[in-house]
C-alpha angles and dihedrals in degrees: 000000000000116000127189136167096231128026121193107197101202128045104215131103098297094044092039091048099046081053090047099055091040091058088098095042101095088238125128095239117197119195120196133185122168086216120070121237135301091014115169117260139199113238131110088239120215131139138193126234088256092055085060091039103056089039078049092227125167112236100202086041097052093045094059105113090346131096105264107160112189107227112199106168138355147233111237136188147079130300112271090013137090130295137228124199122204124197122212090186073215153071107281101152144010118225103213132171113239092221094070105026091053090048098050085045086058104040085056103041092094092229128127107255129220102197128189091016124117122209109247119160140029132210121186121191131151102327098330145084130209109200115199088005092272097070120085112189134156087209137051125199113191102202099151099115129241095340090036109165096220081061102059104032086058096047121270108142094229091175098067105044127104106249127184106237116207130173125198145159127218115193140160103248116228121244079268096047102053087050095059101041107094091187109107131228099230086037110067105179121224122203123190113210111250085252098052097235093115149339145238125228138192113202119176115202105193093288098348120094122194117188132175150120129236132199154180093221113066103207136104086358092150088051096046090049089045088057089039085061092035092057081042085061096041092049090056088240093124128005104188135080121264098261097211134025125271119258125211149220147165133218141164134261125228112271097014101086124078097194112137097251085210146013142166102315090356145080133172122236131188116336097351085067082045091246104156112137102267091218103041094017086220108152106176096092111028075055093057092038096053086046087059094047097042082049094054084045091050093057101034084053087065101203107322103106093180116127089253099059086042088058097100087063099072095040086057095052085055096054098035088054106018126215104318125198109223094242142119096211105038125153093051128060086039081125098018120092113247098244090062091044092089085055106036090048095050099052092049090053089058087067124098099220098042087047080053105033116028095023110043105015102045106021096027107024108021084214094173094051116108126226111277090249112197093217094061088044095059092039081061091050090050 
């Protein structure tokens, strides 16, 4: 039987990151994915220059034979309105493509990896847990995403949350069909549904396109993406037919879960802790951020692995992402009936300085959100 002090039970950017940032701990770190890397991975997948910065990754080093599209402004409104488009003269955002961003953060996290094996069972006995029946571990990391096993074999009821569903397609375009895309590479463009309960988007990454809609309210998804690239067509933005068909997946917006974010041998990372920004539902950074900071918790834990000495996790998570309203308009129709809130939104996505301000720099681009700094981290532990 294996044995290790730490295992991460998911191999994306939260697990890879908490393992990461425990490579100098002095702890035997296990990561384990049930797919083998790279896989491909449904996301939109975009990230922003923090996110590089606090994973302290080289721009011009990561980008070296990988897809790495400089974004330096949007196109904003509503499907079948108008459009704004706002222009940063300046590198906002990265477009990247999860299959091979989520392989290069692996590759470099220092930890042993366990590649192509589920997690299946857990046993729990003393202070210890033993995972497949051949892993022996005193802590266990669920970074799985949303149907993360550690989740649900420790007790979240995954059945019965509120999950936002989104479907997409990424695909390398073909010499015809890049002629023919008028979407550009530095310009993603955002749509908000005409009921304001999600949005479509239509990111280029050099010759990759990745197209798709997300929203709070499951039905009729597949319906909602086919008139988002239906209104793409009629506005002249593509002209040529989806090539493969779109894939799905679910997730949880911040402050909508009530998952335990820890408990005695265990902690939750990323989507499987339901972290996904409540106003954008981007998940790639709050679930590297909360690897790093698990990661800080883990070590400074030093070895008791019960729910009392994790409680500084999820303190930190509060701190680090406040209080957050489930909803993919917040911060407007606090005070407007619902019924007013279609109108009043649109119009307001037809302005210049909300599509700037309110849209891209606090729900998109969290422009006035500092770097996670570990200093500042520990100072909050001691």
């Amino acid at each position: 039987m294996d044995s290790c002090d730490v295992l991460i039970a998911g191999a994306g950017p939260a697990g890879a990151s908490c393992a990461w940032k425990l490579r100098d701990s002095g702890l035997d770190v296990i990561v384990l994915d049930k797919q083998t890397f790279p896989r491909d991975k449904i996301c939109g997948g975009w990230i922003t220059p923090e996110v590089l910065a606090e994973l302290e990754i080289d721009p011009d080093e990561y980008a070296s034979g990988r897809t790495l599209q400089p974004i330096t402004g949007f196109r904003t409104g509503y499907i079948g309105g108008p459009t704004v488009h706002t222009d940063y003269g300046a590198t906002i955002s990265y477009g990247i493509r999860r299959r091979e961003f989520d392989d290069y953060l692996l590759r470099r996290c220092g930890a042993r990896v366990i590649e192509g094996v589920n997690l299946t069972t857990l046993e729990h006995s003393d202070d210890e847990w033993i995972a497949n029946g051949r892993i022996r571990t005193r802590l266990l990391v669920g970074a799985g995403g949303h149907f993360c096993p550690v989740a649900r074999l420790t007790g979240a009821r995954t059945t019965r949350e509120d999950v936002v569903v989104a479907q997409e397609a990424e695909f390398e375009m073909t010499a015809e069909q890049l002629r023919a895309c008028h979407i550009r590479g530095e310009v993603p463009e955002l749509y908000f549904c005409s009921d304001m309960k999600g949005y479509g988007w239509c990111f280029r990454k050099q010759n990759f396109l990745n197209v798709g809609l997300g929203r709070m309210d499951q039905h009729r998804l597949s319906e909602h993406l086919a008139n988002f690239v239906a209104f793409l067509k009629c506005s002249g933005r593509l002209s040529f037919d989806m090539p493969r068909a779109p894939s799905g997946h679910a997730y949880l917006l911040y402050g909508a879960s009530a998952r335990s974010l820890t408990g005695d041998g265990f902690l939750l990372i990323g989507d499987a802790a339901g972290l996904a920004y409540a106003q954008s539902g981007e998940g790639i950074r709050p679930a590297i951020e909360s690897g790093l900071l698990a990661a800080t918790a883990i070590a400074a834990a030093r070895g008791n692995y019960s729910k009392a000495a994790l409680a500084p996790y999820p303190a930190m998570i509060a701190q680090r992402f406040g209080n957050s309203r489930p909803d993919w308009l917040a911060g407007i129709g606090r005070h407007i009936p619902s019924r007013w809130i279609g109108s009043v939104a649109r119009a307001l996505l037809r302005t210049r300085w909300f599509a700037r301000d309110v849209v891209l720099n606090r729900w998109f681009l969290h422009a006035g959100e500092s770097l996670l700094v570990v200093n500042k981290v520990q100072q909050f532990l001691t």
